[in-house]
mmCIF file as Biopython writes it, N, C-alpha, C and O atoms, coordinates in Angstrom:
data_model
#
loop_
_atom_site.group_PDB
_atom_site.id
_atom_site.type_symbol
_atom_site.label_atom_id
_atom_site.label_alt_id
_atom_site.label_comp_id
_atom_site.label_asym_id
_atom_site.label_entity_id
_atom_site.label_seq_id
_atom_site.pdbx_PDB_ins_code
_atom_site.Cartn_x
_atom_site.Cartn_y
_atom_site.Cartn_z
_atom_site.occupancy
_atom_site.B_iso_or_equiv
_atom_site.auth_seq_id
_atom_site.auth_asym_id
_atom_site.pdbx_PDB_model_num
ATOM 1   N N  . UNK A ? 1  ? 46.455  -4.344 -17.352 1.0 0.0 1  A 1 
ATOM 2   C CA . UNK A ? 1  ? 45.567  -3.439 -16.641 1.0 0.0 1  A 1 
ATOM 3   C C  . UNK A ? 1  ? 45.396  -3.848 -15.182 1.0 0.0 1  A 1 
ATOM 4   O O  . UNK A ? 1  ? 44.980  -3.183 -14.233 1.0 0.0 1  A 1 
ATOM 5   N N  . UNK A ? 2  ? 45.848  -5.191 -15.246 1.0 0.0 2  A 1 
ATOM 6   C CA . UNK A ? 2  ? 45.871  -5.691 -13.917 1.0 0.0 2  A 1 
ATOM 7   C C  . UNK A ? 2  ? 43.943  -4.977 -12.785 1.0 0.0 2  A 1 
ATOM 8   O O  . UNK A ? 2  ? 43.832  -4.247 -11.800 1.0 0.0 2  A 1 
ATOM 9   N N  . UNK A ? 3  ? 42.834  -5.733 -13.692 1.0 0.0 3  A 1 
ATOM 10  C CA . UNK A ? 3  ? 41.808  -5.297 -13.103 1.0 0.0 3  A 1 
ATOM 11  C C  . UNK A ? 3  ? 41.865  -6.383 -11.798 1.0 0.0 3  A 1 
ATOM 12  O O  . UNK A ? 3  ? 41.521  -5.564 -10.945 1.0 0.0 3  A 1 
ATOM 13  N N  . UNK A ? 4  ? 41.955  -6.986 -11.431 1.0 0.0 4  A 1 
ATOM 14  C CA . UNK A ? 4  ? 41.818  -8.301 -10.488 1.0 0.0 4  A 1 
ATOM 15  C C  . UNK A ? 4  ? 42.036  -7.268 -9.222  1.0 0.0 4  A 1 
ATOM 16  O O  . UNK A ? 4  ? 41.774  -7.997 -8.265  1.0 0.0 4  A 1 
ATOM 17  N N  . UNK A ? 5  ? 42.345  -6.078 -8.734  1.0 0.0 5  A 1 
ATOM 18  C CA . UNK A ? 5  ? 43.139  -5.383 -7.406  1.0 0.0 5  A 1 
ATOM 19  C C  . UNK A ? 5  ? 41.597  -4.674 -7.481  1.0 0.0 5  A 1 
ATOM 20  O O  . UNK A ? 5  ? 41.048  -4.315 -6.439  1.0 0.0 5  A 1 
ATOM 21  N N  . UNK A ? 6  ? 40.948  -4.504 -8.800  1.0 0.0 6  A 1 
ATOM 22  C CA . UNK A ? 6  ? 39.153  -3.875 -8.489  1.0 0.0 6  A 1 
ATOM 23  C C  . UNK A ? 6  ? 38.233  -3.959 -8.376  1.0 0.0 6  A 1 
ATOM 24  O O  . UNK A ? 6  ? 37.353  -3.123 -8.172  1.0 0.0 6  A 1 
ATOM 25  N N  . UNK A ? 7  ? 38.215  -5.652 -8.552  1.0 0.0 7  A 1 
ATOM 26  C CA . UNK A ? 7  ? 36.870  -6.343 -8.727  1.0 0.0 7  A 1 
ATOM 27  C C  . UNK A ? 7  ? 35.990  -6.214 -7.529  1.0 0.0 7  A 1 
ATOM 28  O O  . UNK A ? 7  ? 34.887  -6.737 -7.683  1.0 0.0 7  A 1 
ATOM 29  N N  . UNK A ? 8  ? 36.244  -5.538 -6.146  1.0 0.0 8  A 1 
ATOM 30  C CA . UNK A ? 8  ? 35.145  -5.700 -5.608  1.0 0.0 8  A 1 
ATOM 31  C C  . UNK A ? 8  ? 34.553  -3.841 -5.841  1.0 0.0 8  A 1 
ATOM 32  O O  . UNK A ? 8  ? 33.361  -3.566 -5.700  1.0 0.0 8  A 1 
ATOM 33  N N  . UNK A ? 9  ? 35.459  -2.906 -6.150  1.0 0.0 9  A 1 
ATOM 34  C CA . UNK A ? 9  ? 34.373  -1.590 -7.068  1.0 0.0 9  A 1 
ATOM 35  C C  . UNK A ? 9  ? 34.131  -1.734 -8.248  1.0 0.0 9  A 1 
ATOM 36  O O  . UNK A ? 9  ? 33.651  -0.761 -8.828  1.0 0.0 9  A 1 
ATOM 37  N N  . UNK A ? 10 ? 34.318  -2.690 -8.834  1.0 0.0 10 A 1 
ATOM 38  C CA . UNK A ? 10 ? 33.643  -2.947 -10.370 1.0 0.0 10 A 1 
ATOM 39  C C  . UNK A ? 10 ? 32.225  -3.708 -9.741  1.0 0.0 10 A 1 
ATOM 40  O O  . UNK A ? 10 ? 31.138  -3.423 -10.244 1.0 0.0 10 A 1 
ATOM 41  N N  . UNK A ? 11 ? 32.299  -4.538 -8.787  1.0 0.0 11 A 1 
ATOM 42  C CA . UNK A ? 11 ? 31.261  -5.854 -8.658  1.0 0.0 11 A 1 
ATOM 43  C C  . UNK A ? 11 ? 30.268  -4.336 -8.058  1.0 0.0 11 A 1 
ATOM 44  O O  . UNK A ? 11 ? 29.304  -4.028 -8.759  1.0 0.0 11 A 1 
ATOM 45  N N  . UNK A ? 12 ? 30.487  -3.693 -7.115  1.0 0.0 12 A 1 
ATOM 46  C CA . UNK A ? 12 ? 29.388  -2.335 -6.703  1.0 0.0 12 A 1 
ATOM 47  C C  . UNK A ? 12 ? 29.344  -1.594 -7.654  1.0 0.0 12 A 1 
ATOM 48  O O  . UNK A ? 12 ? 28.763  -0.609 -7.198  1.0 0.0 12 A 1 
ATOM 49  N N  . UNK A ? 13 ? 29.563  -1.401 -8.660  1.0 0.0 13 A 1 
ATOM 50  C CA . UNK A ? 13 ? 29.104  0.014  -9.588  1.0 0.0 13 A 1 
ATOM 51  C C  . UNK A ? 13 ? 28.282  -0.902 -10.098 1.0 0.0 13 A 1 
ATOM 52  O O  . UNK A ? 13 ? 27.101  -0.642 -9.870  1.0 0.0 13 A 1 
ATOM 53  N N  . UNK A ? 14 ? 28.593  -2.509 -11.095 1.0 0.0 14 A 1 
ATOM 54  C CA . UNK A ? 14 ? 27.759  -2.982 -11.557 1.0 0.0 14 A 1 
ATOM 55  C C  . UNK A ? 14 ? 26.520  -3.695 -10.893 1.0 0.0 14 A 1 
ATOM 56  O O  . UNK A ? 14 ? 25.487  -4.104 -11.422 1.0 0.0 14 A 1 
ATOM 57  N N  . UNK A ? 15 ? 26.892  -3.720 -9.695  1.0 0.0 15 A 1 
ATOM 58  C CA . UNK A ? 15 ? 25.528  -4.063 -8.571  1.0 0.0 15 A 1 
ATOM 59  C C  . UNK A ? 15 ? 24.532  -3.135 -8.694  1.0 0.0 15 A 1 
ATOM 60  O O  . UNK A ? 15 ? 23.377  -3.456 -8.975  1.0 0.0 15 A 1 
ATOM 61  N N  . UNK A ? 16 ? 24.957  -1.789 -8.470  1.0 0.0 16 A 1 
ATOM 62  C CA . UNK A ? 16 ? 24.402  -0.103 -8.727  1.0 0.0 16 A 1 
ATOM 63  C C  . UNK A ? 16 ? 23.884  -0.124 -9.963  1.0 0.0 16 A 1 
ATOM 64  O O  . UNK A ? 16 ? 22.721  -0.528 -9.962  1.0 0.0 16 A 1 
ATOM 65  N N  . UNK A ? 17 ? 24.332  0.175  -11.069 1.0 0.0 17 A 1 
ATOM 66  C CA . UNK A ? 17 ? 23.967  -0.219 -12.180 1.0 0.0 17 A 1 
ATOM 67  C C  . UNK A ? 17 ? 22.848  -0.446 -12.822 1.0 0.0 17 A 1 
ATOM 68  O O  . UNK A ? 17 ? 22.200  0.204  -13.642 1.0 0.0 17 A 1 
ATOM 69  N N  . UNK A ? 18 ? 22.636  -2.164 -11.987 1.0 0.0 18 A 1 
ATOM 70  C CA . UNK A ? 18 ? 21.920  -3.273 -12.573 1.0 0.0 18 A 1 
ATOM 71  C C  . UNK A ? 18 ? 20.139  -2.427 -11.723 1.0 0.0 18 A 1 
ATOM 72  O O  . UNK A ? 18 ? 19.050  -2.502 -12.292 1.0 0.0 18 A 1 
ATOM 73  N N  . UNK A ? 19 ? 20.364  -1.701 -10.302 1.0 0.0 19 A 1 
ATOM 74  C CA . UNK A ? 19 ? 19.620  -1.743 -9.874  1.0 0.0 19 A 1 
ATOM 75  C C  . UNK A ? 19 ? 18.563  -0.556 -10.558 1.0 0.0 19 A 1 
ATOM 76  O O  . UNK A ? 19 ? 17.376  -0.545 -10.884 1.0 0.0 19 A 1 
ATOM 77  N N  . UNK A ? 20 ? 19.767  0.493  -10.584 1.0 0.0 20 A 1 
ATOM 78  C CA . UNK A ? 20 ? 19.205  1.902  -11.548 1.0 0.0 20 A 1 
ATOM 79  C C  . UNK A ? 20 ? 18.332  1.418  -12.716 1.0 0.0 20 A 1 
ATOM 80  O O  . UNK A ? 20 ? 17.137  1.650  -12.894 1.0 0.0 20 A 1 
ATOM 81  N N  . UNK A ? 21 ? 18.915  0.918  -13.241 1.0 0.0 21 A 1 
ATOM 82  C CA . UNK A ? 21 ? 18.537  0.225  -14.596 1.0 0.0 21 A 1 
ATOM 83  C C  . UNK A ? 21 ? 17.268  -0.493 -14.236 1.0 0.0 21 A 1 
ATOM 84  O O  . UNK A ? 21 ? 16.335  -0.137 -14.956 1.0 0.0 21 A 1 
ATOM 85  N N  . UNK A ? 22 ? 16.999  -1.260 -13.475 1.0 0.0 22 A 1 
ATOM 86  C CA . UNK A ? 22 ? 15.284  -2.033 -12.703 1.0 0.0 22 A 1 
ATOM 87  C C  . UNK A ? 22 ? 14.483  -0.955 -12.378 1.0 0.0 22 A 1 
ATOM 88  O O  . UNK A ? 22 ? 13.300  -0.918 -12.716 1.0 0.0 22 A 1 
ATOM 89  N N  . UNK A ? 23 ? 14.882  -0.304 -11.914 1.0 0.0 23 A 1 
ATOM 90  C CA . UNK A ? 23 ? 14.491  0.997  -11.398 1.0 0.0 23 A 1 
ATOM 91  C C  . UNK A ? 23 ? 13.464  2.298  -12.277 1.0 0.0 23 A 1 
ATOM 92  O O  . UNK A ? 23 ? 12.382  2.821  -12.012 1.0 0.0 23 A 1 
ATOM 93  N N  . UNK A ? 24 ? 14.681  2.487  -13.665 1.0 0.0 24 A 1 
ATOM 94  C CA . UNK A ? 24 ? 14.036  2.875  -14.595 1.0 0.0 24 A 1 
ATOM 95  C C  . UNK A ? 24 ? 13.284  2.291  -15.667 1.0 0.0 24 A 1 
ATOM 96  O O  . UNK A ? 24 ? 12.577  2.823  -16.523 1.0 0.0 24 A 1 
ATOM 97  N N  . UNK A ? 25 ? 13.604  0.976  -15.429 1.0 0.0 25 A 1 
ATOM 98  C CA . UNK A ? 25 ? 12.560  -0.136 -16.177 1.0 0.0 25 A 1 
ATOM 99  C C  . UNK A ? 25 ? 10.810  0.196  -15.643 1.0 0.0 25 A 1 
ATOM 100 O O  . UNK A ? 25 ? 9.795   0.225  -16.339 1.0 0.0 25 A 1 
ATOM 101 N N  . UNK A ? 26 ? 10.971  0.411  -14.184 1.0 0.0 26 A 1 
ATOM 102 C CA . UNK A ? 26 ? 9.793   0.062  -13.412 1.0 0.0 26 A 1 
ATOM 103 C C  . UNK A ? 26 ? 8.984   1.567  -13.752 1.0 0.0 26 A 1 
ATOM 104 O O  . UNK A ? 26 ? 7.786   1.503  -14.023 1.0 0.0 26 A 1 
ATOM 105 N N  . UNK A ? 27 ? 9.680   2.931  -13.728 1.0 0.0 27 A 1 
ATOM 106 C CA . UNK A ? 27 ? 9.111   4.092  -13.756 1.0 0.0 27 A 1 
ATOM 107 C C  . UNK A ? 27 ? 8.525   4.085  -14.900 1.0 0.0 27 A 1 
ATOM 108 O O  . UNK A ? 27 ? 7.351   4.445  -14.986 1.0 0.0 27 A 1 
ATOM 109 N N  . UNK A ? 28 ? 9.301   3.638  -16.083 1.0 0.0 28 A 1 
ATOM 110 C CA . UNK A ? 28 ? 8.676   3.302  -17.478 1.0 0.0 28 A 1 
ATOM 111 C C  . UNK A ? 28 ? 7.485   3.073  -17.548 1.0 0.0 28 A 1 
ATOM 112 O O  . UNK A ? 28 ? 6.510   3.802  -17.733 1.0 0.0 28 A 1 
ATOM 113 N N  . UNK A ? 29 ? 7.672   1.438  -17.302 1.0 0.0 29 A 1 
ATOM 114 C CA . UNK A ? 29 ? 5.762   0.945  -16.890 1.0 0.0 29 A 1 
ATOM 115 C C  . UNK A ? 29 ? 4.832   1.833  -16.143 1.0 0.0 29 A 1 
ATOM 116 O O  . UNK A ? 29 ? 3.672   1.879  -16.553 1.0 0.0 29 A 1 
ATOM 117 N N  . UNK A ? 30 ? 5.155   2.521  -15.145 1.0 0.0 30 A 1 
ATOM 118 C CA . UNK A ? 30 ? 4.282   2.780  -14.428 1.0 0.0 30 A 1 
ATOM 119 C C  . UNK A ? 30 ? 3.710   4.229  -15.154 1.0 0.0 30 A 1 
ATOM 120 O O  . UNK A ? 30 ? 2.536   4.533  -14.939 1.0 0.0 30 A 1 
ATOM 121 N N  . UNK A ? 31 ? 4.350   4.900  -15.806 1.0 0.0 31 A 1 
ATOM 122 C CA . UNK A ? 31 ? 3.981   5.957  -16.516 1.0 0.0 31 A 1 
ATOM 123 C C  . UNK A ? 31 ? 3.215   5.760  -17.566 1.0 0.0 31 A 1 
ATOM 124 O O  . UNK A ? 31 ? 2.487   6.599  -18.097 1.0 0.0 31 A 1 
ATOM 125 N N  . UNK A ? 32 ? 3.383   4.551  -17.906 1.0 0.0 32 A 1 
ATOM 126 C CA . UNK A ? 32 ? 2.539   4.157  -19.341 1.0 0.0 32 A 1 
ATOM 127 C C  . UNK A ? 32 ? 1.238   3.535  -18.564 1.0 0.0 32 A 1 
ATOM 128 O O  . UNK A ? 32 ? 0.211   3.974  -19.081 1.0 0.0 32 A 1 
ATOM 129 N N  . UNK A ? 33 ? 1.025   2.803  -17.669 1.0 0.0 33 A 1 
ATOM 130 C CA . UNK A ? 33 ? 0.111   2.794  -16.890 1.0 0.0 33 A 1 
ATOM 131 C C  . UNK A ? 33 ? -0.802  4.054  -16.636 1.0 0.0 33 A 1 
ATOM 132 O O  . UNK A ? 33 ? -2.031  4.101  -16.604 1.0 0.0 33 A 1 
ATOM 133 N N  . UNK A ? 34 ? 0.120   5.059  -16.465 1.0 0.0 34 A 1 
ATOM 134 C CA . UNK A ? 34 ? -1.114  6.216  -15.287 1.0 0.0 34 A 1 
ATOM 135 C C  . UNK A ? 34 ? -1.231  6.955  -16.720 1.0 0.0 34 A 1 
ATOM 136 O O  . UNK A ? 34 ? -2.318  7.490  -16.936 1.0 0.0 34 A 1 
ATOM 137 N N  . UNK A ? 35 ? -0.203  7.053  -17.763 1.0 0.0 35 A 1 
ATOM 138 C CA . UNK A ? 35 ? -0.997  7.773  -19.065 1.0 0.0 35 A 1 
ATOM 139 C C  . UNK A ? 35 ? -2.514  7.678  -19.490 1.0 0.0 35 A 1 
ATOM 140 O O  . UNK A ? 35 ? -2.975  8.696  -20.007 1.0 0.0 35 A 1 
ATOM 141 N N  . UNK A ? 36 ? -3.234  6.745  -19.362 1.0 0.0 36 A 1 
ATOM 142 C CA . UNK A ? 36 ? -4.519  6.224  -19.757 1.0 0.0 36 A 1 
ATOM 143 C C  . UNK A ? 36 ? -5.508  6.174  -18.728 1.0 0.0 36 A 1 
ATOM 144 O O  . UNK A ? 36 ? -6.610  5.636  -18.842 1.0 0.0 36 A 1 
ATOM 145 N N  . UNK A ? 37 ? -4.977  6.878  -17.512 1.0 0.0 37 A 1 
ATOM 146 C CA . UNK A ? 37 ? -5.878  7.500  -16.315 1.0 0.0 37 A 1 
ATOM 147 C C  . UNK A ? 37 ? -6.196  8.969  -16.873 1.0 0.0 37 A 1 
ATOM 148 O O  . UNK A ? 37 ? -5.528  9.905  -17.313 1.0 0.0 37 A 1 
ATOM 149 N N  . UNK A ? 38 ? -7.478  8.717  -16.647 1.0 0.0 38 A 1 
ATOM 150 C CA . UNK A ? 38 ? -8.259  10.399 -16.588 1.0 0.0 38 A 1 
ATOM 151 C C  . UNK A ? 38 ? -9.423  10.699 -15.651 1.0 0.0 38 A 1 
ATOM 152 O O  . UNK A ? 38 ? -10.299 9.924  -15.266 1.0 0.0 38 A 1 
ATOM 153 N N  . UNK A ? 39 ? -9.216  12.203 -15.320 1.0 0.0 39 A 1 
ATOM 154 C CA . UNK A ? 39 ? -9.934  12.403 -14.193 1.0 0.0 39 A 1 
ATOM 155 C C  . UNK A ? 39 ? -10.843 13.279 -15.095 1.0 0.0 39 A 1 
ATOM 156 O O  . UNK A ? 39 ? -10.466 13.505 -16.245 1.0 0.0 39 A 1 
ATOM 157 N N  . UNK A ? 40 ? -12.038 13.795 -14.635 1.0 0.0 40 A 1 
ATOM 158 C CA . UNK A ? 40 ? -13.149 14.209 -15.063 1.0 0.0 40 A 1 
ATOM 159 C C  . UNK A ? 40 ? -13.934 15.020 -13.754 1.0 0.0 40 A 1 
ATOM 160 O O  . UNK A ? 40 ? -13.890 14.505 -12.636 1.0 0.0 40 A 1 
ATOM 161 N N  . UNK A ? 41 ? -14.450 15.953 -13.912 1.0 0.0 41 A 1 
ATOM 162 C CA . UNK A ? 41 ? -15.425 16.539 -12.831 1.0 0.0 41 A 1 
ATOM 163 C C  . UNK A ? 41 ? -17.125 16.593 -13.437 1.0 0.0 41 A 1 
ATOM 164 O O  . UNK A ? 41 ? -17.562 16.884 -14.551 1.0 0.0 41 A 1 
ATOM 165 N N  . UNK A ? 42 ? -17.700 16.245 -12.374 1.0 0.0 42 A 1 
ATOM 166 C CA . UNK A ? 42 ? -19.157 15.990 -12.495 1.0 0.0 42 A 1 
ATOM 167 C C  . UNK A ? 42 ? -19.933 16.564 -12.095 1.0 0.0 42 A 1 
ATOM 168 O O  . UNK A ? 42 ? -19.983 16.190 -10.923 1.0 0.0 42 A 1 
ATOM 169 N N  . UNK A ? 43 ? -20.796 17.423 -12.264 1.0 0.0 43 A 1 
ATOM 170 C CA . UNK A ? 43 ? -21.743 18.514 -10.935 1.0 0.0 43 A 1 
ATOM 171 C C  . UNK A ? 43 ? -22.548 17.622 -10.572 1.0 0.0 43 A 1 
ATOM 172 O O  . UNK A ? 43 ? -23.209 16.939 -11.353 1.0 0.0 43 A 1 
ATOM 173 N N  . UNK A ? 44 ? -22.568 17.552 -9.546  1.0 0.0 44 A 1 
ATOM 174 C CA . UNK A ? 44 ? -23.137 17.459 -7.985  1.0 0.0 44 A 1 
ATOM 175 C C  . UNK A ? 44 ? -24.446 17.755 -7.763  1.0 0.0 44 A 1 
ATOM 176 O O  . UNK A ? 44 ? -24.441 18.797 -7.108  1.0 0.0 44 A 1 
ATOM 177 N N  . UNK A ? 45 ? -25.419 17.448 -7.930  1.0 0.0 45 A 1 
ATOM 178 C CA . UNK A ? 45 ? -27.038 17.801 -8.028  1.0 0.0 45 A 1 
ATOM 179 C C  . UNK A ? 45 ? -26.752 18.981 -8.709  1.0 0.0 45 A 1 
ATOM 180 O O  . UNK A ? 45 ? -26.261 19.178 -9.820  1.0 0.0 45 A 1 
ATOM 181 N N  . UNK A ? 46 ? -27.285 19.983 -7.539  1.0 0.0 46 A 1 
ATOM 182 C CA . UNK A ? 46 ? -27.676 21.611 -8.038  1.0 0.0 46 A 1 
ATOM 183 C C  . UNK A ? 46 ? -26.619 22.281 -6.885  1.0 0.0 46 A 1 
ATOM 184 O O  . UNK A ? 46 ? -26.805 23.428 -6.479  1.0 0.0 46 A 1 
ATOM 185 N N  . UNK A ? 47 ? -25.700 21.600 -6.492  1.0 0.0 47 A 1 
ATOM 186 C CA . UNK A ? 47 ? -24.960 21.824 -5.382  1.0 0.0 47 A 1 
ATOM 187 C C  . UNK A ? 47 ? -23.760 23.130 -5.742  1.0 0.0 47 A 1 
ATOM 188 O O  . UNK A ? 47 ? -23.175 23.766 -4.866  1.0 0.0 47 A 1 
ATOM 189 N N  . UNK A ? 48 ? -23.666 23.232 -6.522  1.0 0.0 48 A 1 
ATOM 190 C CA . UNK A ? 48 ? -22.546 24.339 -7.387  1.0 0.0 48 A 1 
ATOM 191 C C  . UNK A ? 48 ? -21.175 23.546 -6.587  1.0 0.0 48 A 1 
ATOM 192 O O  . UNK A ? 48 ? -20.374 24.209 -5.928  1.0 0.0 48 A 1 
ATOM 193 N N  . UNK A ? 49 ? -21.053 22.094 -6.752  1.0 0.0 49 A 1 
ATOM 194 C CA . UNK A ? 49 ? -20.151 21.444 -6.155  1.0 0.0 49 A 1 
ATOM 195 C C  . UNK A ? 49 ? -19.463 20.635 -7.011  1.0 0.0 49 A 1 
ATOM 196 O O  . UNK A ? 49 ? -20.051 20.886 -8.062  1.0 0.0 49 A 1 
ATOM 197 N N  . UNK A ? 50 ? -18.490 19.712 -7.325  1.0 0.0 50 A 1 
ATOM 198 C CA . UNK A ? 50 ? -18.170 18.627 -8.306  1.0 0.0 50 A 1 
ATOM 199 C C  . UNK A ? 50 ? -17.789 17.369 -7.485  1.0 0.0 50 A 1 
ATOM 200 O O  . UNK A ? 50 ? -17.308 17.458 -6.355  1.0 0.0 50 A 1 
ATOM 201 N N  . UNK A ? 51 ? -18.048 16.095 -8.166  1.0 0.0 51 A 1 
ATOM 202 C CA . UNK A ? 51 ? -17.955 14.921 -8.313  1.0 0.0 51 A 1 
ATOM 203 C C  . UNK A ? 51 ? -16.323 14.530 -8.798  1.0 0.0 51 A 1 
ATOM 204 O O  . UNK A ? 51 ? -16.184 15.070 -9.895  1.0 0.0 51 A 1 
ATOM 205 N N  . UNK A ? 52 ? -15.276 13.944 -8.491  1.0 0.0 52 A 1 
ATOM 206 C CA . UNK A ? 52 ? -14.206 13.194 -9.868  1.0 0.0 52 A 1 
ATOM 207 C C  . UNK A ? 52 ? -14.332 12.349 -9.934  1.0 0.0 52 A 1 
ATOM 208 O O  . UNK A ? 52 ? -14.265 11.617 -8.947  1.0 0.0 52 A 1 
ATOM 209 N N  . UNK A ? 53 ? -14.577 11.939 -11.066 1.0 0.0 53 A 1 
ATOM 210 C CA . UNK A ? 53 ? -14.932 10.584 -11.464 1.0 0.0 53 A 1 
ATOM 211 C C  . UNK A ? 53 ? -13.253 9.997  -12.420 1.0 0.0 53 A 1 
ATOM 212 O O  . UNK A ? 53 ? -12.538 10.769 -13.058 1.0 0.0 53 A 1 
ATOM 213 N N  . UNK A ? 54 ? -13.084 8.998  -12.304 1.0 0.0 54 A 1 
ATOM 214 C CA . UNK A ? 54 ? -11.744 8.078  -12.680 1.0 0.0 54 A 1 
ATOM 215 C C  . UNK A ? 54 ? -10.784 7.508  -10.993 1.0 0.0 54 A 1 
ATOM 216 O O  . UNK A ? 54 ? -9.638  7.162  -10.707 1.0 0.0 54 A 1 
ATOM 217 N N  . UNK A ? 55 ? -11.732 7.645  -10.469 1.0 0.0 55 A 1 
ATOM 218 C CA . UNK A ? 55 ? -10.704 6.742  -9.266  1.0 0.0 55 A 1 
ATOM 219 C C  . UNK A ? 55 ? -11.166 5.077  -9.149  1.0 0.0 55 A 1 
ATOM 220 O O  . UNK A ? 55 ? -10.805 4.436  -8.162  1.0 0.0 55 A 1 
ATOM 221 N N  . UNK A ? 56 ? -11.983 4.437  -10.222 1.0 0.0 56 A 1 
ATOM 222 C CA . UNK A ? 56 ? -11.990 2.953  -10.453 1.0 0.0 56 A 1 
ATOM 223 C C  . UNK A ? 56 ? -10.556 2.683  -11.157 1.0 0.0 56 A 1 
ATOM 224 O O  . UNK A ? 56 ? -9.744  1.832  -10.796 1.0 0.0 56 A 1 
ATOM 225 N N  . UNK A ? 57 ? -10.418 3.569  -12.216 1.0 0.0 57 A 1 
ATOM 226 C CA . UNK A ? 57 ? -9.304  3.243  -12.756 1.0 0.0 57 A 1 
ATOM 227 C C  . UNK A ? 57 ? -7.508  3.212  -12.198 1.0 0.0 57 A 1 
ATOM 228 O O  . UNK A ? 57 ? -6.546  2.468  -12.387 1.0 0.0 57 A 1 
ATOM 229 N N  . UNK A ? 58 ? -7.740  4.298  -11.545 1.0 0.0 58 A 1 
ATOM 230 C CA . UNK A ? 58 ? -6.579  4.601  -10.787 1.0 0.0 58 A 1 
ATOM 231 C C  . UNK A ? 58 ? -6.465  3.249  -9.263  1.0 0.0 58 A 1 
ATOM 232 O O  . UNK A ? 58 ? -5.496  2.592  -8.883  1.0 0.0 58 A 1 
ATOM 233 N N  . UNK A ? 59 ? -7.680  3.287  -8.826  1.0 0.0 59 A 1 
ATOM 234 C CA . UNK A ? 59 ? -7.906  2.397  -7.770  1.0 0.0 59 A 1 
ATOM 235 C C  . UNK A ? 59 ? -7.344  1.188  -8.004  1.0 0.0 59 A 1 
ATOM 236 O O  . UNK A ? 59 ? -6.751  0.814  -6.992  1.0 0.0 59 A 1 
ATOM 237 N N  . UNK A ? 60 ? -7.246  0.132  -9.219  1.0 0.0 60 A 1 
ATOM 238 C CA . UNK A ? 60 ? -7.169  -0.781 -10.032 1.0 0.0 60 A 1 
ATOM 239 C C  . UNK A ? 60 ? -5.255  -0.810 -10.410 1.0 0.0 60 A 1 
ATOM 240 O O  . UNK A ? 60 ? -4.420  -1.712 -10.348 1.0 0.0 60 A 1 
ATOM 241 N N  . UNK A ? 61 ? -5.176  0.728  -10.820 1.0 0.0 61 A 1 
ATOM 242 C CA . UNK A ? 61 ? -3.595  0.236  -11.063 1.0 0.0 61 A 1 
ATOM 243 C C  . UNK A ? 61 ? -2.698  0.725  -9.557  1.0 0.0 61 A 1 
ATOM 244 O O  . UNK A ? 61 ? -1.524  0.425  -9.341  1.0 0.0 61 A 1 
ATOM 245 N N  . UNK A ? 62 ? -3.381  1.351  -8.843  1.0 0.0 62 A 1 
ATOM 246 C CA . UNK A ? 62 ? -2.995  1.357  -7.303  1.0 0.0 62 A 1 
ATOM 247 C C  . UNK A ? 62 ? -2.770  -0.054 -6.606  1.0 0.0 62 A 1 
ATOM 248 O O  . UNK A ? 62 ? -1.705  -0.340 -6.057  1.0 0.0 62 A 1 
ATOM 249 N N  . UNK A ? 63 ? -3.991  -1.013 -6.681  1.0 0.0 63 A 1 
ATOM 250 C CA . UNK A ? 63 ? -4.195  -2.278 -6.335  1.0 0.0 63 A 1 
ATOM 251 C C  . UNK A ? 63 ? -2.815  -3.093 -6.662  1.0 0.0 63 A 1 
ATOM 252 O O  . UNK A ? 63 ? -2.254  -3.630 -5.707  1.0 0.0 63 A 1 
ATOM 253 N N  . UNK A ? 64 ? -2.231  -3.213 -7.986  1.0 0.0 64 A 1 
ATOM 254 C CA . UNK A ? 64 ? -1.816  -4.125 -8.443  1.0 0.0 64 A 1 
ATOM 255 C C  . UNK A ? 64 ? -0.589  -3.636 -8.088  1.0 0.0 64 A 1 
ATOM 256 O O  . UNK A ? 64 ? 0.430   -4.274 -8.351  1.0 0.0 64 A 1 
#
């Protein structure tokens, strides 16, 4: 097969690859993270206005 004439587009696809692959590792987590965020609306005195309440939580996995 004589691969030795490709090793430096084998060494970039699997460079590419490796990174995609970290990549979709990371979106993973982060979706399972923001799954267990919830937002909520709150009235506001007598204001016919709303409050959202859940930005401690979001704030927290923003932080990190």
């Amino acid at each position: 097969m004589n691969l030795i004439k490709f090793t430096e587009q084998i060494e970039t696809v699997g460079d590419r690859a490796g990174k995609e692959y970290n990549i979709e590792k990371s979106l993973e987590k982060m979706k399972l993270e923001w799954e267990s965020v919830f937002f909520s609306l709150k009235p506001f005195k007598k204001s016919g206005t709303y409050t959202v309440l859940g930005f401690d939580d979001a704030g927290a996995i923003l932080d990190e």
